[in-house]
Biopython code that builds the backbone (N, CA, C, O; Angstrom):
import numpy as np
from Bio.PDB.StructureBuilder import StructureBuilder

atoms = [
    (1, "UNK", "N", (118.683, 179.428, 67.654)),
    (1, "UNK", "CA", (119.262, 178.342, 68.360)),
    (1, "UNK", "C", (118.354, 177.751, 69.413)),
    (1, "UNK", "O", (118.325, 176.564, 69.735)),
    (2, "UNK", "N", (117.685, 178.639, 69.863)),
    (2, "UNK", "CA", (116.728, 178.036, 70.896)),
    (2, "UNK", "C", (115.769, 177.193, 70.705)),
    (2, "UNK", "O", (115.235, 176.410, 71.490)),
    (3, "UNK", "N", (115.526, 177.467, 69.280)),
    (3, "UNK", "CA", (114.073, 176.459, 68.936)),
    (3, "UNK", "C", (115.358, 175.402, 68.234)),
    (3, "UNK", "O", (114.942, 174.259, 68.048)),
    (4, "UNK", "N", (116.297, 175.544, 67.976)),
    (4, "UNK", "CA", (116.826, 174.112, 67.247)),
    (4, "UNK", "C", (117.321, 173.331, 68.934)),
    (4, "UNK", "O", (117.432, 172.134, 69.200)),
    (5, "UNK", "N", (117.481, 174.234, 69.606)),
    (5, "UNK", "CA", (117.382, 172.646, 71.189)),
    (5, "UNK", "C", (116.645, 172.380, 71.384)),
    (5, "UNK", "O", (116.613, 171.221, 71.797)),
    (6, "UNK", "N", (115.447, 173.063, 71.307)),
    (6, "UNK", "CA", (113.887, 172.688, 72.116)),
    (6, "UNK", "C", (113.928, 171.521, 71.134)),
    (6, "UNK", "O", (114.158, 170.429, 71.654)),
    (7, "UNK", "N", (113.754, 171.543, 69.843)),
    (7, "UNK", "CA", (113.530, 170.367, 68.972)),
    (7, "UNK", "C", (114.359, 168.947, 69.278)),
    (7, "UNK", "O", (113.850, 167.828, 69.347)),
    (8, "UNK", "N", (115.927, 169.323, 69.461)),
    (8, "UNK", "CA", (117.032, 168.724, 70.078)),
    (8, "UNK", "C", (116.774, 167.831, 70.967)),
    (8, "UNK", "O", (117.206, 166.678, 70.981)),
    (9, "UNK", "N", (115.636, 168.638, 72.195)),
    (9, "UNK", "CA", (115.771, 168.453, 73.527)),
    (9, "UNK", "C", (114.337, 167.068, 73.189)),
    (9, "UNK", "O", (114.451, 165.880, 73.489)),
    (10, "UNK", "N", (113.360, 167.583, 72.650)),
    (10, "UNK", "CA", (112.121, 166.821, 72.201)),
    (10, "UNK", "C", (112.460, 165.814, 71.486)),
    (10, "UNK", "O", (112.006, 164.732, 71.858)),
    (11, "UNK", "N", (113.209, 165.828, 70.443)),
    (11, "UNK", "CA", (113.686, 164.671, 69.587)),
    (11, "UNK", "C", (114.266, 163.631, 70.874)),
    (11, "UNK", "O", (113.549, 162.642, 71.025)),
    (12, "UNK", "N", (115.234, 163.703, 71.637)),
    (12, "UNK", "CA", (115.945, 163.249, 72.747)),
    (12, "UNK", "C", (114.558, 162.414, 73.821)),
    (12, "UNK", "O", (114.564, 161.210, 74.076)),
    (13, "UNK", "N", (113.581, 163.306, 74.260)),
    (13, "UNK", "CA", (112.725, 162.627, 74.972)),
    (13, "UNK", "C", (112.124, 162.183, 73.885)),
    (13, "UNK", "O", (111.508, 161.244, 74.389)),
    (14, "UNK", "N", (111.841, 162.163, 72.748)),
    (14, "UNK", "CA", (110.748, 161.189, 72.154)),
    (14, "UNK", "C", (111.602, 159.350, 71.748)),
    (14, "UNK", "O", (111.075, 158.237, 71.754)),
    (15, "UNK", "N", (113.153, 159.797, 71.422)),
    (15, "UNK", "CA", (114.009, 158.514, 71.414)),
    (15, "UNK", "C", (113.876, 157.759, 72.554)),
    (15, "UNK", "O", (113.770, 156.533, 72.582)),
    (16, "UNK", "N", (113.884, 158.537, 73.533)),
    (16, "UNK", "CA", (113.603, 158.239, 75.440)),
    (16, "UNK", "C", (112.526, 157.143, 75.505)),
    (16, "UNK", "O", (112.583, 155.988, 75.926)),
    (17, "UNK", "N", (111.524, 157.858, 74.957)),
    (17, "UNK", "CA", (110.371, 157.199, 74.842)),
    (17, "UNK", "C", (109.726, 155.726, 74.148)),
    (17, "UNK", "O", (109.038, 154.817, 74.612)),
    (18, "UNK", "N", (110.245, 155.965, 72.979)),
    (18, "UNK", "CA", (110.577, 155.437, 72.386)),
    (18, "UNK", "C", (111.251, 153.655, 72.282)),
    (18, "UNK", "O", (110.862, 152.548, 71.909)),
    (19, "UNK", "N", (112.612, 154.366, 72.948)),
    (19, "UNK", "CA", (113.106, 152.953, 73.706)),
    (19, "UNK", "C", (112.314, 152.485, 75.043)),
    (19, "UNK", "O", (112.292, 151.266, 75.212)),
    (20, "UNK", "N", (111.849, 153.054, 75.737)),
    (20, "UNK", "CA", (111.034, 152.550, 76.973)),
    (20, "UNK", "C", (109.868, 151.290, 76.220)),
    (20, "UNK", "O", (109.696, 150.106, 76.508)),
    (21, "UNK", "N", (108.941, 152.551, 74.717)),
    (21, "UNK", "CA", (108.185, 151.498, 74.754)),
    (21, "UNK", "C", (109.505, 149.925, 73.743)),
    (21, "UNK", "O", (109.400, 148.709, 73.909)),
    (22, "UNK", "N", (110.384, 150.548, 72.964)),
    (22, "UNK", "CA", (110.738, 149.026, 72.551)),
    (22, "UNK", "C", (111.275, 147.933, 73.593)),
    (22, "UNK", "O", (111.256, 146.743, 73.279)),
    (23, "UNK", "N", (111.801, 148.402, 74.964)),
    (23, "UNK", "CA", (112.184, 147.646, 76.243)),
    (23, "UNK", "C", (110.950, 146.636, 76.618)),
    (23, "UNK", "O", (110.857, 145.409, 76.619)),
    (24, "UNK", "N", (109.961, 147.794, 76.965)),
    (24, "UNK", "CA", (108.598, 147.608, 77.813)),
    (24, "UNK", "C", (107.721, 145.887, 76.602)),
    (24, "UNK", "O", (107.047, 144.989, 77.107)),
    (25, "UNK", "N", (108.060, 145.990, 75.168)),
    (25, "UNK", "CA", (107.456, 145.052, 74.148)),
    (25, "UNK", "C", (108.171, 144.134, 74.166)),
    (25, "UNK", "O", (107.657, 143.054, 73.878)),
    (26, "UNK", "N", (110.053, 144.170, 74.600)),
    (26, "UNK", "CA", (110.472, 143.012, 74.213)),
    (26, "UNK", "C", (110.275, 142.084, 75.701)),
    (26, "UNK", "O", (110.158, 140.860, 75.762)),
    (27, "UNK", "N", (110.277, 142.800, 76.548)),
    (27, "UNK", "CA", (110.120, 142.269, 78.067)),
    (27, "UNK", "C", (108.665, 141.801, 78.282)),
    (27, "UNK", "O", (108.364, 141.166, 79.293)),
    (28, "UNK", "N", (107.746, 142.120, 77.312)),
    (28, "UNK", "CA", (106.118, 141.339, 76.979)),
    (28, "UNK", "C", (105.990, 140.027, 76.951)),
    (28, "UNK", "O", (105.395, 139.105, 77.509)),
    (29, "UNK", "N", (107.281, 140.408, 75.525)),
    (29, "UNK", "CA", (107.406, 138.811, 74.599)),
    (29, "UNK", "C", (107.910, 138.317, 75.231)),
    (29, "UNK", "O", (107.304, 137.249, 75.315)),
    (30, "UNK", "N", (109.064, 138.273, 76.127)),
    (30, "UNK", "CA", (110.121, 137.263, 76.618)),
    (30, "UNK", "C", (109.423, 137.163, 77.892)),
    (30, "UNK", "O", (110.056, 136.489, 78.704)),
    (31, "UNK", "N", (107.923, 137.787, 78.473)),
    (31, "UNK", "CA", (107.285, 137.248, 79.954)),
    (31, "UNK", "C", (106.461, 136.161, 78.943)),
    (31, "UNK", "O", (106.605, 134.956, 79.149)),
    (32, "UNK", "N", (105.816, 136.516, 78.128)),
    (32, "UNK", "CA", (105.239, 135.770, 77.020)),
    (32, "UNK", "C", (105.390, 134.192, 76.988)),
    (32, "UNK", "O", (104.713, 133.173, 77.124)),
    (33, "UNK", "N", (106.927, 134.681, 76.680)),
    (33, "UNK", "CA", (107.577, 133.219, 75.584)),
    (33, "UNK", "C", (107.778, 131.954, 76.952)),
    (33, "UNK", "O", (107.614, 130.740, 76.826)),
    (34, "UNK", "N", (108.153, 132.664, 78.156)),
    (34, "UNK", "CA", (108.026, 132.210, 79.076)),
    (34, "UNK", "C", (106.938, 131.447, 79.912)),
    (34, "UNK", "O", (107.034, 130.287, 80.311)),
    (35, "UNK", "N", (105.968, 132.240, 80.091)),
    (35, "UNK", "CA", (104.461, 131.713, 80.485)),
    (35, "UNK", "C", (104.644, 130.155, 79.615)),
    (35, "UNK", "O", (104.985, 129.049, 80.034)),
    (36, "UNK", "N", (104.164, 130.740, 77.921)),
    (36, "UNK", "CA", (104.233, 129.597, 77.136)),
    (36, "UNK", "C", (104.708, 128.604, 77.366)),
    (36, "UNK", "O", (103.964, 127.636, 77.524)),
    (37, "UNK", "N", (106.182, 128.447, 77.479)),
    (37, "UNK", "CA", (107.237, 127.923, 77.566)),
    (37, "UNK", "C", (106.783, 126.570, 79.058)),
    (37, "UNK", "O", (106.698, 125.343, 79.113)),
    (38, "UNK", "N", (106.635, 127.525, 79.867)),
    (38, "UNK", "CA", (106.350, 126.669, 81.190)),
    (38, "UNK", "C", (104.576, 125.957, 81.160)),
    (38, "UNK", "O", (104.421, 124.773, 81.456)),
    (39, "UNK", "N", (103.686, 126.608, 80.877)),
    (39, "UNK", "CA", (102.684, 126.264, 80.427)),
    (39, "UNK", "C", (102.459, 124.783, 79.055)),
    (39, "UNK", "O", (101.642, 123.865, 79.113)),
    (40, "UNK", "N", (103.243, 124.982, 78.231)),
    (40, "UNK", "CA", (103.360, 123.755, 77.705)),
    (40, "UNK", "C", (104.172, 122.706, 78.366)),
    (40, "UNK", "O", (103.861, 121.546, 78.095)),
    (41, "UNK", "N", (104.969, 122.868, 79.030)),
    (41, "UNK", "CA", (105.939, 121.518, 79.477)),
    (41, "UNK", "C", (104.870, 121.186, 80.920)),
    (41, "UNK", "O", (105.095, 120.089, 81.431)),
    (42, "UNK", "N", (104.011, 121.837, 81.440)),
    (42, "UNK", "CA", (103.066, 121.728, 82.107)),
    (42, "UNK", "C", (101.850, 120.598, 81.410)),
    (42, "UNK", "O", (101.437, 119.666, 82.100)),
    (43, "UNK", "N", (101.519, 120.742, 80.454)),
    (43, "UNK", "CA", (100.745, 120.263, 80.199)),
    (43, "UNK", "C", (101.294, 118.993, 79.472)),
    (43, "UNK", "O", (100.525, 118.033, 79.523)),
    (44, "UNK", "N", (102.150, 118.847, 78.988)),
    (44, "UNK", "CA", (103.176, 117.747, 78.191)),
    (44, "UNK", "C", (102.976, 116.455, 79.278)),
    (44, "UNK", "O", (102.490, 115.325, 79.219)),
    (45, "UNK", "N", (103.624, 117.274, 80.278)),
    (45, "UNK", "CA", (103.493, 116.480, 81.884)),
    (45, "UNK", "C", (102.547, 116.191, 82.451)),
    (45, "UNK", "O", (102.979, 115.478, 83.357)),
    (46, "UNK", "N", (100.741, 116.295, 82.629)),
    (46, "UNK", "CA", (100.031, 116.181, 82.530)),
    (46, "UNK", "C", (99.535, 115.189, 81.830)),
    (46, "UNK", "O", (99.087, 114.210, 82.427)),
    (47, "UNK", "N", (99.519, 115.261, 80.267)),
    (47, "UNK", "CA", (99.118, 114.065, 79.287)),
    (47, "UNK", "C", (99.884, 113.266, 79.478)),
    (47, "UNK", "O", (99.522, 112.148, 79.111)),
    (48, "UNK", "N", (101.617, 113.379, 80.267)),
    (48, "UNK", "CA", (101.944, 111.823, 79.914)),
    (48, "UNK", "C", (101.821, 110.965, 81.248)),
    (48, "UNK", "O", (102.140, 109.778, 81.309)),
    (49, "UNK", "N", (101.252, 111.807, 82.448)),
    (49, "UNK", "CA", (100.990, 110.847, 83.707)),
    (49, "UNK", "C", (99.617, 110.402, 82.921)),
    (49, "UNK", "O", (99.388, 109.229, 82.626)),
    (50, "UNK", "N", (98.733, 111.494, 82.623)),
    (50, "UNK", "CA", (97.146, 110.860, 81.995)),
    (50, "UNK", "C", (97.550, 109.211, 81.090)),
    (50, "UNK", "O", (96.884, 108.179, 81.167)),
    (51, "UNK", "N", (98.930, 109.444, 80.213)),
    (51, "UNK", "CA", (98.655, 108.256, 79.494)),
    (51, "UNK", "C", (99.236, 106.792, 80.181)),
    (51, "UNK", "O", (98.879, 105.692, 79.758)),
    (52, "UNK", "N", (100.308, 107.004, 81.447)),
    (52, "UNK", "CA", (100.130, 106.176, 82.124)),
    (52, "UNK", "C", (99.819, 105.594, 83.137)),
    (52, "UNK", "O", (100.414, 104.647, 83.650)),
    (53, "UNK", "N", (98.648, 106.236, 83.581)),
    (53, "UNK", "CA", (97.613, 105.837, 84.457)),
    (53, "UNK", "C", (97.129, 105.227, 83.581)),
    (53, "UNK", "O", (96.892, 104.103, 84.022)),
    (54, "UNK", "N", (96.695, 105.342, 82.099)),
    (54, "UNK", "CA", (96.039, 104.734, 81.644)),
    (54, "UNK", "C", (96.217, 103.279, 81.116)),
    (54, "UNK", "O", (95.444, 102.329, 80.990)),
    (55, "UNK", "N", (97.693, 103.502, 80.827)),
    (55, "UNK", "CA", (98.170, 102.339, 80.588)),
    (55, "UNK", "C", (98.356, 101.205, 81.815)),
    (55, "UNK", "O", (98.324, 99.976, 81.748)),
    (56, "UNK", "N", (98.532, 101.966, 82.793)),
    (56, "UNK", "CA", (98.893, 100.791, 83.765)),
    (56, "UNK", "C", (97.152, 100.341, 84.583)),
    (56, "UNK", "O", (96.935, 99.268, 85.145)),
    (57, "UNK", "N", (96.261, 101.336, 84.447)),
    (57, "UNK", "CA", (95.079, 100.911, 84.277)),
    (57, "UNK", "C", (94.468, 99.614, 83.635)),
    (57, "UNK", "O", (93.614, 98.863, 84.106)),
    (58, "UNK", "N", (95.241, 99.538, 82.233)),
    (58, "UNK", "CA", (94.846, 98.605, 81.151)),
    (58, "UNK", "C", (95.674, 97.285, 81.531)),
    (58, "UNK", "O", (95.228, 96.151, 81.361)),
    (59, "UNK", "N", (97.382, 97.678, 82.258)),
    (59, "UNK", "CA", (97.839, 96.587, 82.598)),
    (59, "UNK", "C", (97.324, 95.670, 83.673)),
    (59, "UNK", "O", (97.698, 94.503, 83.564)),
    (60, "UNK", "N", (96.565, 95.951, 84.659)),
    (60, "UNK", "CA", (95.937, 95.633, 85.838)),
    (60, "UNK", "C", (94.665, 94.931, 85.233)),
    (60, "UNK", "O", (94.242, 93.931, 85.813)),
    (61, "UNK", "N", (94.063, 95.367, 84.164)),
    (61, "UNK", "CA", (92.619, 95.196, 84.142)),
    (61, "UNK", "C", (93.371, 93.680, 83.342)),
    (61, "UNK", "O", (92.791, 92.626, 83.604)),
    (62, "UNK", "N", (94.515, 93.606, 82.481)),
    (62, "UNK", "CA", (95.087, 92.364, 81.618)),
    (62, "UNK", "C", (95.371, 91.224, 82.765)),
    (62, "UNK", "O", (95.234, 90.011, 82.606)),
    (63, "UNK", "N", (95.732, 91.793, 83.774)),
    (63, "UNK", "CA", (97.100, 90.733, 84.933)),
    (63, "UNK", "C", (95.877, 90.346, 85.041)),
    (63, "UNK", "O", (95.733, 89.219, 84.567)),
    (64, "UNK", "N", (94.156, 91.163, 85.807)),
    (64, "UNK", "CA", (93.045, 90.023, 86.643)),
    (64, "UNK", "C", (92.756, 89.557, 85.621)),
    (64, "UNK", "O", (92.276, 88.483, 85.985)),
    (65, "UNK", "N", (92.682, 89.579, 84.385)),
    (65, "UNK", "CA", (91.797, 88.753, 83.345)),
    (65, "UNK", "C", (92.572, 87.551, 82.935)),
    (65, "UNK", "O", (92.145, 86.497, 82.464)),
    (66, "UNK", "N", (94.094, 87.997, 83.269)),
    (66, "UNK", "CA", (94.856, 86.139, 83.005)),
    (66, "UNK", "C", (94.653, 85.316, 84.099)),
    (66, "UNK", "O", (94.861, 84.104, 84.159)),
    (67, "UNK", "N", (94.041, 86.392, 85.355)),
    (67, "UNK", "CA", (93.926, 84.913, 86.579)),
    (67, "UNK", "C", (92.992, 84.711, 86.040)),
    (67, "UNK", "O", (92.887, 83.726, 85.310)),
    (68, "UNK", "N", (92.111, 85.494, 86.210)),
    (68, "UNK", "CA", (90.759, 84.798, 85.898)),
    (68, "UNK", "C", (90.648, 83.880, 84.812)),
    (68, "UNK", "O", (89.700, 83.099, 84.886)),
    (69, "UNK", "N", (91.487, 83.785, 83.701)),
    (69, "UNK", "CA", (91.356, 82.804, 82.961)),
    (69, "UNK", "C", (92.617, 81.515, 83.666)),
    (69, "UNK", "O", (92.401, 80.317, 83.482)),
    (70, "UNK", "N", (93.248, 81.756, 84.059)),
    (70, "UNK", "CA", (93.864, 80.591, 84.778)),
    (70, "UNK", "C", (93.147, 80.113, 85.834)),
    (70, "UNK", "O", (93.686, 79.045, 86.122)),
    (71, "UNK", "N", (92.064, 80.343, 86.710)),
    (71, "UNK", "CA", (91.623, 79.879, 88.121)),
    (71, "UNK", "C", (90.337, 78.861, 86.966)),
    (71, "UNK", "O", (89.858, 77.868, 87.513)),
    (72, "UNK", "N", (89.891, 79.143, 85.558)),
    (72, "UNK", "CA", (89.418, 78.373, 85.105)),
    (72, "UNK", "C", (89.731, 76.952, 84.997)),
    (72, "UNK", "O", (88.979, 75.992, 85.163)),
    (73, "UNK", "N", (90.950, 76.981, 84.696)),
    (73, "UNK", "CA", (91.383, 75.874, 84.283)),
    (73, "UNK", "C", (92.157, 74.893, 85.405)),
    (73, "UNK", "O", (92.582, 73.820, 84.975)),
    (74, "UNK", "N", (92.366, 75.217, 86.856)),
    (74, "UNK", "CA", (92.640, 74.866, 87.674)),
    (74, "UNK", "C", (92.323, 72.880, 87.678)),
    (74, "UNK", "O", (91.284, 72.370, 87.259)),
    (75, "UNK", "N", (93.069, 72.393, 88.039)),
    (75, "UNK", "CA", (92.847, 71.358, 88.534)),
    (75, "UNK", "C", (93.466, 70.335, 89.674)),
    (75, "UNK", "O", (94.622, 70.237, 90.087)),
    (76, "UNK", "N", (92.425, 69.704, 89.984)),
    (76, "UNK", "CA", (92.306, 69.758, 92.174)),
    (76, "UNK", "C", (93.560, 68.159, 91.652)),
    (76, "UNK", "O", (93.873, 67.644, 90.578)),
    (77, "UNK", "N", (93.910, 67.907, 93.099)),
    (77, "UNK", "CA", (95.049, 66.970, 93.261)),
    (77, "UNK", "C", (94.515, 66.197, 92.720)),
    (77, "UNK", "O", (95.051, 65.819, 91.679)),
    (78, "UNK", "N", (93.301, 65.605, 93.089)),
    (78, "UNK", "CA", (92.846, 64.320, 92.839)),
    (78, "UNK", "C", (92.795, 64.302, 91.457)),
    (78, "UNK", "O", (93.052, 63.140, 91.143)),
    (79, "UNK", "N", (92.602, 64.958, 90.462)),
    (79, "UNK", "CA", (92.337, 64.723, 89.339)),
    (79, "UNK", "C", (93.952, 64.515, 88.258)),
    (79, "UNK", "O", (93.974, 63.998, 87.141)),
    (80, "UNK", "N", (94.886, 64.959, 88.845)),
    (80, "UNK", "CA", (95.892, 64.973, 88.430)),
    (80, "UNK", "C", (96.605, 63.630, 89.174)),
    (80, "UNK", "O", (97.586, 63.205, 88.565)),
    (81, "UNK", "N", (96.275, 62.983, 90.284)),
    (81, "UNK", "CA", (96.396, 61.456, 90.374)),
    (81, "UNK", "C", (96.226, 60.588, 89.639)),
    (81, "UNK", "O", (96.842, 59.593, 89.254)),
    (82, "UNK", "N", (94.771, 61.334, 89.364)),
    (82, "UNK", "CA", (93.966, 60.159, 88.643)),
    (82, "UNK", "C", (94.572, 59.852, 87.324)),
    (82, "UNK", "O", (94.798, 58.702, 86.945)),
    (83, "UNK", "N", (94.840, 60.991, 86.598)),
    (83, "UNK", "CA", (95.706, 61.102, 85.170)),
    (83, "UNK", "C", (97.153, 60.275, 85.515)),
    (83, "UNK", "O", (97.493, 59.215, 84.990)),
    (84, "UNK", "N", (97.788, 60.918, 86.370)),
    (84, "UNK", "CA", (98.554, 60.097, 86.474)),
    (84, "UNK", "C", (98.653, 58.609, 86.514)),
    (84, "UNK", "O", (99.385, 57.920, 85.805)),
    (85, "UNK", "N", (97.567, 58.076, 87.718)),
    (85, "UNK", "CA", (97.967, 56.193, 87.414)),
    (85, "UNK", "C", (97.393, 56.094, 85.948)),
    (85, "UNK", "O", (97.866, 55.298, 85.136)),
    (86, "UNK", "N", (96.294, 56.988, 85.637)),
    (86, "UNK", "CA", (95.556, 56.186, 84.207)),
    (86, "UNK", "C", (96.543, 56.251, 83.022)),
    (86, "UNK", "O", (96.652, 55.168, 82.446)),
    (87, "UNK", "N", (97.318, 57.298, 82.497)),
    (87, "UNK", "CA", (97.771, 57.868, 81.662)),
    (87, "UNK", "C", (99.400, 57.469, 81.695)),
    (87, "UNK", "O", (100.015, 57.515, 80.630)),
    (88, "UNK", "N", (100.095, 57.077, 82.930)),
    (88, "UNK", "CA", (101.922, 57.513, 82.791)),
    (88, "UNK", "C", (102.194, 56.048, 83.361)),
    (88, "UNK", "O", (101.371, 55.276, 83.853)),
    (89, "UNK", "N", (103.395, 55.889, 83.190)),
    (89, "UNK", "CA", (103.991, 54.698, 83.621)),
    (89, "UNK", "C", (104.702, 54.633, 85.206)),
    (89, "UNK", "O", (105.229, 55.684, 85.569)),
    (90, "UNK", "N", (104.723, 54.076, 85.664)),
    (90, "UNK", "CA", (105.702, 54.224, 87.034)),
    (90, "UNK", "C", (107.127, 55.034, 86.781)),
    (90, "UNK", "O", (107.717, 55.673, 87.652)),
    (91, "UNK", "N", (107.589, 54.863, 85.303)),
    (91, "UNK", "CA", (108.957, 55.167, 85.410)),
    (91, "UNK", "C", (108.582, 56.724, 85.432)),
    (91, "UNK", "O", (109.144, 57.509, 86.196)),
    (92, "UNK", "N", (107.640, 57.082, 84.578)),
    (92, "UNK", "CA", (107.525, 58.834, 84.601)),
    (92, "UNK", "C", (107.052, 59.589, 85.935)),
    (92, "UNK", "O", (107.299, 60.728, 86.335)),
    (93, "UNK", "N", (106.417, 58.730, 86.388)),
    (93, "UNK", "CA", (105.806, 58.666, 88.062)),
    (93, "UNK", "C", (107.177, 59.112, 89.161)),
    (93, "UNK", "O", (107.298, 60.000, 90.005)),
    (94, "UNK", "N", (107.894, 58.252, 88.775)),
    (94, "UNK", "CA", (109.239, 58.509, 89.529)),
    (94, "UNK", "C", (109.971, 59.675, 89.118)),
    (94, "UNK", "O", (110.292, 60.557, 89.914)),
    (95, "UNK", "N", (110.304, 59.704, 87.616)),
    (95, "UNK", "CA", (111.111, 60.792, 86.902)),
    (95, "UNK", "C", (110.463, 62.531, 87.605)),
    (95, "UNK", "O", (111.224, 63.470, 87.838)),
    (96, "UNK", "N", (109.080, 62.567, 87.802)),
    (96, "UNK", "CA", (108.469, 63.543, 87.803)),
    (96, "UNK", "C", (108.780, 63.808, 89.508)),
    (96, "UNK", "O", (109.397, 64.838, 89.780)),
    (97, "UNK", "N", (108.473, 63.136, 90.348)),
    (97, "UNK", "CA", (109.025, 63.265, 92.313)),
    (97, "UNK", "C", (110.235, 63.143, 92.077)),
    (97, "UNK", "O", (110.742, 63.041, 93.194)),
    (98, "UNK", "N", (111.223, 63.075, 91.138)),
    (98, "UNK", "CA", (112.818, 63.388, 91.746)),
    (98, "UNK", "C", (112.933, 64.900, 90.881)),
    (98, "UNK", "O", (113.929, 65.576, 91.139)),
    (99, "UNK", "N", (112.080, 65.369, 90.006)),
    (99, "UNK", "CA", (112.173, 66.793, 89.530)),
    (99, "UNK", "C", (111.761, 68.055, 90.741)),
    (99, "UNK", "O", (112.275, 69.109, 91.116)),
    (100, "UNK", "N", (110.462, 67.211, 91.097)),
    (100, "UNK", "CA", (109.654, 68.241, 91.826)),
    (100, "UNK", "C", (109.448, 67.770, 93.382)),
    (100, "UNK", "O", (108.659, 66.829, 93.299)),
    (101, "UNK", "N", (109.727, 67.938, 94.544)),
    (101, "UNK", "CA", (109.483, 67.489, 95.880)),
    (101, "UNK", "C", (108.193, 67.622, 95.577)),
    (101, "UNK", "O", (107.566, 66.686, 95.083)),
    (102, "UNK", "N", (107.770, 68.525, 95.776)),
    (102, "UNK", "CA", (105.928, 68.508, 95.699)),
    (102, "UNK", "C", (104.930, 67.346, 95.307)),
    (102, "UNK", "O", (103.947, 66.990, 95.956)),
    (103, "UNK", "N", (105.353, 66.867, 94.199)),
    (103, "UNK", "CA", (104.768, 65.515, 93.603)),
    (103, "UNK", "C", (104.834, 64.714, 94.548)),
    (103, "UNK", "O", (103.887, 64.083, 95.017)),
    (104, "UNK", "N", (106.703, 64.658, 95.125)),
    (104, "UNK", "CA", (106.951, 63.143, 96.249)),
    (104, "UNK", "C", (105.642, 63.018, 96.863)),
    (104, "UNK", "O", (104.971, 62.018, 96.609)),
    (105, "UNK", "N", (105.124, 64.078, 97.779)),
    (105, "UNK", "CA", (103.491, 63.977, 98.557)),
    (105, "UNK", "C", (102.589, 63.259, 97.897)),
    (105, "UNK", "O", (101.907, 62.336, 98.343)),
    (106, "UNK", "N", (102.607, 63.910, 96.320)),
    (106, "UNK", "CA", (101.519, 63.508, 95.299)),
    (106, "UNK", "C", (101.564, 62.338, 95.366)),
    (106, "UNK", "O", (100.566, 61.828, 95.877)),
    (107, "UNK", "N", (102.694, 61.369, 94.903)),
    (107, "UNK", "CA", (103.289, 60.554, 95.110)),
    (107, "UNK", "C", (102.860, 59.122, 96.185)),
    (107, "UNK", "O", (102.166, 58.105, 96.170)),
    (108, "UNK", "N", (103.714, 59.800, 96.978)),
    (108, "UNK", "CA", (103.429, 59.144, 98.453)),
    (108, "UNK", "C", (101.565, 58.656, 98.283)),
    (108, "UNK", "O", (101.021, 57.553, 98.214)),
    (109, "UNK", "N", (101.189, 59.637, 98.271)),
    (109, "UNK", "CA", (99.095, 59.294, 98.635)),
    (109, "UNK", "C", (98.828, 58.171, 97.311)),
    (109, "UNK", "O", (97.978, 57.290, 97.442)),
    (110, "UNK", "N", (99.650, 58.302, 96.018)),
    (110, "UNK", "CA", (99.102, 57.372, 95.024)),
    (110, "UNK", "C", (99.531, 56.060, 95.622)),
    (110, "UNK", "O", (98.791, 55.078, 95.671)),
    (111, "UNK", "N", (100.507, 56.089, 95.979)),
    (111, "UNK", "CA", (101.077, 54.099, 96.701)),
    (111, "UNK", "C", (100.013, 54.154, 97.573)),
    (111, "UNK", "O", (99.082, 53.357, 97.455)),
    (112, "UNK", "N", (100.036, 55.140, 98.586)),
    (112, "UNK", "CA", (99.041, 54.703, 99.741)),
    (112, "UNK", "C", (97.891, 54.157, 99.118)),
    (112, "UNK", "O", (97.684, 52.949, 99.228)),
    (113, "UNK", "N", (97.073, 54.919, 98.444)),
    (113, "UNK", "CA", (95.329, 54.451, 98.255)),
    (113, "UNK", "C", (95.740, 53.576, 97.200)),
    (113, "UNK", "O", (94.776, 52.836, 97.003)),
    (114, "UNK", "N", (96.756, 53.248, 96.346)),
    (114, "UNK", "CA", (96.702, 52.170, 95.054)),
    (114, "UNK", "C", (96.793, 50.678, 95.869)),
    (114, "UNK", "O", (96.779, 49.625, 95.231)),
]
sb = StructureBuilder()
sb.init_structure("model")
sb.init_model(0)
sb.init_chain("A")
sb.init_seg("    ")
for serial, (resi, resn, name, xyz) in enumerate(atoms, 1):
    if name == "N":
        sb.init_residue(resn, " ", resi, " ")
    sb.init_atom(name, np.array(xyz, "f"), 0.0, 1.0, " ", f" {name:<3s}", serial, name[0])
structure = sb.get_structure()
C-alpha cells in the first residue's frame, strides 16, 4: 500500500504540475493575443493619421494651385470698363448695378470719364 500512495501521491503532484504548466501556456497566449491585439489597432491608427496628413497635405498643395491659377487670370477695373462700354449696351450696364452694388461704383466712374 505504501508504494501504491507514493505513486498516488506523485501521480497527484505531476497532474499539479501539469495544470500549472497548462494555466502558465494559456495565460502566454491570452498576454499574447493581447499585446497583438493592441499593437495592431496601434498601428491601424498610425497609417490612418499617416494617410490623412497626407491627404490633406495634397488638399492644401490643390486649394494654392487653384489660386494660383485664378490670380492668373485676374482682371484690373479698368479693363472690365473698358469691355463694358465696348462690348454691352446701357440696358445691361444698368441690369448688372441693380444685381450687384459693387458695379454701381464701377458704374458711377464709367458716366464720369465717358
Amino acid at each position: 500500500m505504501s508504494n501504491n500512495t507514493n505513486e498516488d501521491f506523485l501521480a497527484g503532484i505531476h497532474r499539479k504540475i501539469n495544470r500549472k504548466k497548462r494555466q502558465h501556456a494559456a495565460l502566454r497566449m491570452v498576454g499574447t493575443l493581447v499585446v497583438t491585439v493592441i499593437i495592431t489597432f496601434q498601428a491601424s491608427d498610425m497609417i490612418h493619421h499617416a494617410r490623412l496628413n497626407e491627404m490633406t497635405a495634397d488638399i492644401k498643395q490643390n486649394i494654392e494651385s487653384i489660386h494660383e491659377y485664378d490670380t492668373l487670370f485676374e482682371i484690373s477695373d479698368d479693363k472690365v470698363a473698358d469691355y463694358l462700354i465696348d462690348e454691352m449696351e446701357i440696358y445691361d450696364l444698368l441690369q448688372i448695378a441693380e444685381e450687384d452694388i459693387q458695379n454701381t461704383d464701377l458704374l458711377k466712374t464709367i458716366i464720369r470719364e465717358g
